[in-house]
N, C-alpha and C positions, 0 to 999 in steps of 0.2 A: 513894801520893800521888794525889792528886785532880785530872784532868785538866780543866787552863783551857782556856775557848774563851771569844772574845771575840763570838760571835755565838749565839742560843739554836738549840741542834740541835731537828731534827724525823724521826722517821723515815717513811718512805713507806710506806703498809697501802694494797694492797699494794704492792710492789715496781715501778718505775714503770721501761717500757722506752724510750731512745732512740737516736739514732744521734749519734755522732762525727764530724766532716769534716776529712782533711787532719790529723789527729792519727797515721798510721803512715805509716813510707814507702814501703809498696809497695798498700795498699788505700786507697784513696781516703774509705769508709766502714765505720765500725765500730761494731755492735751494742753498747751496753752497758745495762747494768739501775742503775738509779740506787736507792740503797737509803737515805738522807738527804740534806735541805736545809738550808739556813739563810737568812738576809737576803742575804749573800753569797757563800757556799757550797754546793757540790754536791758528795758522794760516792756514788762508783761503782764498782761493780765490771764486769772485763772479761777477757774469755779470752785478751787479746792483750797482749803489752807495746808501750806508748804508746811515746810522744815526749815529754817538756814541755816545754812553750811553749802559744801560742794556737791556735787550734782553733771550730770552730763546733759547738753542740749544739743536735739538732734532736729534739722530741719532739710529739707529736701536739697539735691544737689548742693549743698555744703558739707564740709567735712565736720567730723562731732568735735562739740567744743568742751571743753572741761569747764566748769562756770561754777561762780559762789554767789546763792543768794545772802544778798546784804542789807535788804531794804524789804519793807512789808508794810501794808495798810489795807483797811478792807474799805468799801466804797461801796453806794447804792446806787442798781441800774436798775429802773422801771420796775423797782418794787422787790430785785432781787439782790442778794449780797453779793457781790463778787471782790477779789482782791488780788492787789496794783501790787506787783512785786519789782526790783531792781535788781541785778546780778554784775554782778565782776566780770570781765575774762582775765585768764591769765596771762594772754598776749593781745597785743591790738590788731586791730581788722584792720585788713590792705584796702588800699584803696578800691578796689575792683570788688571786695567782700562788699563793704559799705554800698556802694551804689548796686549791688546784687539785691539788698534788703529792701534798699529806699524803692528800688523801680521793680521789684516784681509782679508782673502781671499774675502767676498762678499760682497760688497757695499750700503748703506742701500737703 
């Protein structure tokens, strides 16, 4: 079966680093690697299990985004757990945000 999305996926080359605010409850911030965008979507991967709900995402030379994770699953990488989270924004990325993501050369 052919997975719907109602927004066009992008993926990030390479691999675009940010931080999490107030998404776990005993760290305040959390490292995660964001590995695709969309107009209104963000996924990422993360060595901690979240919270969903809202959440601030801060990543370098972009402005902070107010964001709601929405989506969770956990996934094995070479023996280790890690897990694949999905987030909302509340407004859509311009177009010049978007290819900021897809084509950054250096990782915040």
């Amino acid at each position: 079966m052919k997975e719907v999305r109602r927004w066009r996926r992008f993926r990030c080359n390479p691999r675009v680093k940010g931080q999490l605010l107030w998404a776990h409850k005993f760290l305040p911030r959390v490292s995660i690697v964001i590995t695709d965008i969309s107009e209104k979507g963000i996924g990422f991967v993360s060595e901690w299990k979240l919270e969903e709900g809202p959440c601030e995402l801060r990543v370098n030379s972009m402005p902070t985004f107010f964001v709601v994770i929405k989506h969770k699953g956990a996934i094995t990488r070479q023996g280790r757990k890690v897990y694949r989270y999905g987030i909302s924004l509340r407004r859509k990325l311009h177009s010049v945000q978007l290819a900021q993501f897809r084509e950054s050369r250096k990782a915040a």
